[in-house]
C-alpha positions, 0 to 999 in steps of 0.5 A: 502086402506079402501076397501081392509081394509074392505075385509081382515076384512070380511075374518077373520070376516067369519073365526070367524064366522066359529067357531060357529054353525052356518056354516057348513063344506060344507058351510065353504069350499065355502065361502073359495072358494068364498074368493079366487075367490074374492080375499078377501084372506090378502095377510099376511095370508097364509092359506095353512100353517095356515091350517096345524098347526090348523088342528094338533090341531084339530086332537088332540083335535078329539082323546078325543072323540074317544074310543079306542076300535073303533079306533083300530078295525076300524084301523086293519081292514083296515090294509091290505087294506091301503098297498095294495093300498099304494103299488099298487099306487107308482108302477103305479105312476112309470109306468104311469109316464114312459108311459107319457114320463114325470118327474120321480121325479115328478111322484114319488111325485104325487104318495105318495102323492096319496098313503100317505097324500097328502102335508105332504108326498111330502114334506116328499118325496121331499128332499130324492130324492133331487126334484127340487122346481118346481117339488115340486110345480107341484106335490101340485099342483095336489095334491091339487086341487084333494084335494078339488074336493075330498072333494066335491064329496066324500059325494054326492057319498057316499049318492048315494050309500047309504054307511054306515058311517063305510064304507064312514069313511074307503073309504074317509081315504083310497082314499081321499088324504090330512088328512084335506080333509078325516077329512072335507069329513067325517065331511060333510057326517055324525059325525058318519064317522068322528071318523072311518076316522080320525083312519084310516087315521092316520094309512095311514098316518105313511107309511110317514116314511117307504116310505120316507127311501125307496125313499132315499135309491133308489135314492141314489143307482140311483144316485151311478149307474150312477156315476159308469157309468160315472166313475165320482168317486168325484160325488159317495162320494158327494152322499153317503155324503148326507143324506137327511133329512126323516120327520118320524112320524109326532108329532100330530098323536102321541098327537092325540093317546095320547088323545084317550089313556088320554080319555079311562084311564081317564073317569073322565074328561068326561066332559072336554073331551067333550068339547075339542071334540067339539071345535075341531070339530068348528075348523076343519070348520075352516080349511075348511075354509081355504083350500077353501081360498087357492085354486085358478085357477093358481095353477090348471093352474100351475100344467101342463097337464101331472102331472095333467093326472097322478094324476087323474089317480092315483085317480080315480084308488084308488078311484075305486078299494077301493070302490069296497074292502069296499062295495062288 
């Protein structure tokens, strides 16, 4: 019992620690990992959702050192490209997933979760088409462990190329999936990016809603069409009953303009602003931290062959194609 006392009391020792200068982004996400492996995690903690609410906490926090200005030029200026591959990704996800002769529902979810948010957008997605919880599962799964090798090579890539920190800022919020990851790869890269890929991000992430009432809106029409075929009129009514529940915008992206919006109408509160800037920065360390502390082999193993193929597909794809609109 004390050995196990004494590794959850080093988990939460490093997780402090993580709030000081003296561990890096990169660093905080292999201890994170290194804490998996070791299996140093308190099984009480669940880091995925304690990275969650931290990391909503963070955003807001980083809104009080971005100028408004810079936000929405960074913002419009990748507009058209954020629907153009948000578009481009949930038509391929559809058709490689036919091609693969695999689940369509899981398909769906890998796909906005490639397109969107990554984690957010499939549980956003999910109860619209009525997915299982094992599809739910598979689906973060992939999403997940792209996740964290995002995260890694995003930054050795984008100094290979030797890219602006405008252009690794769009590029990371564009191709990379969940927000904590763009957020962490940008941190990584150079502080610069951070205030460039967080607004862009952001702004990917609001397709959220318009996705969700469209998935909800096909599937029940997939869903009436074949109850029709099968003359099964009883089974028509129960779906046009069901209203699956549609996460819209998500409530910390709405803080986290409000933030940019207190901080450029207010400049009086610099200092503060700073401040809250600064610690916000310390906390997202810390949820590198955890999202290294909640990666493990059987969530890679439980993801499946196919779901997997399919998601890196998609990834690659994204990643590619965006890097060639942002630098050419």
């Amino acid at each position: 019992m004390q050995v196990i006392a004494l590794k959850h009391i080093m988990f939460l020792f490093v997780g402090l620690l993580c709030l000081t200068p003296f561990i890096s982004s990169s660093l905080a996400l292999v201890l994170g990992l290194a804490m998996a492996l070791l299996k140093w995690v308190p099984p009480q903690i669940s880091p995925a959702k304690l990275v969650k609410k931290l990391l909503a906490i963070s955003i807001v926090g980083l809104g009080f050192g971005v100028s408004f200005a810079a936000a929405k030029s960074a913002a419009l200026t990748s507009l058209p490209m954020i629907v153009v591959f948000i578009t481009l990704t949930l038509v391929l996800a559809l058709g490689f997933s036919r091609l693969l002769s695999m689940d369509r529902k899981t398909g769906t979810l890998i796909g906005a979760g490639t397109a969107i948010c990554g984690g957010s957008a499939v549980a956003a997605v999910a109860p619209t088409i009525q997915a299982r919880p094992d599809q739910i599962a598979v689906a973060l799964g992939c999403v997940f462990v792209l996740n964290a090798v995002g995260l890694i090579i995003f930054p050795m890539v984008g100094h290979w190329l030797a890219m602006t920190p405008q252009e690794f800022g769009i590029w990371a919020a564009v191709a990379i999936h969940d927000t904590s990851s763009v957020v962490g790869a940008a941190e990584v890269y150079s502080s610069d990016s951070l205030e460039v890929a967080t607004s862009v991000k952001l702004l990917r992430a609001l397709a959220i809603a318009p996705v969700a009432v469209f998935s909800a809106f096909v599937y029940q029409r997939i869903q009436q069409r074949r109850a029709l075929k099968g003359s099964a009129v009883s089974n028509v009514e129960a779906v046009s009953e069901s209203k699956p529940k549609v996460q819209l915008i998500p409530t910390f992206i709405i803080f986290y303009v409000l933030a940019i919006v207190i901080a450029n109408l207010l400049p009086q509160g610099e200092v503060i602003y700073t401040e809250l800037f600064t610690w916000a920065k310390r906390l997202l360390v810390v949820c590198l931290y955890l999202v290294g502390a909640s990666m493990s082999l059987s969530t890679i193993r439980n993801a499946g062959f196919k779901p997997m193929l399919l998601a890196i597909v998609l990834w690659l794809i994204v990643s590619v194609a965006s890097l060639l609109w942002i630098t050419w």
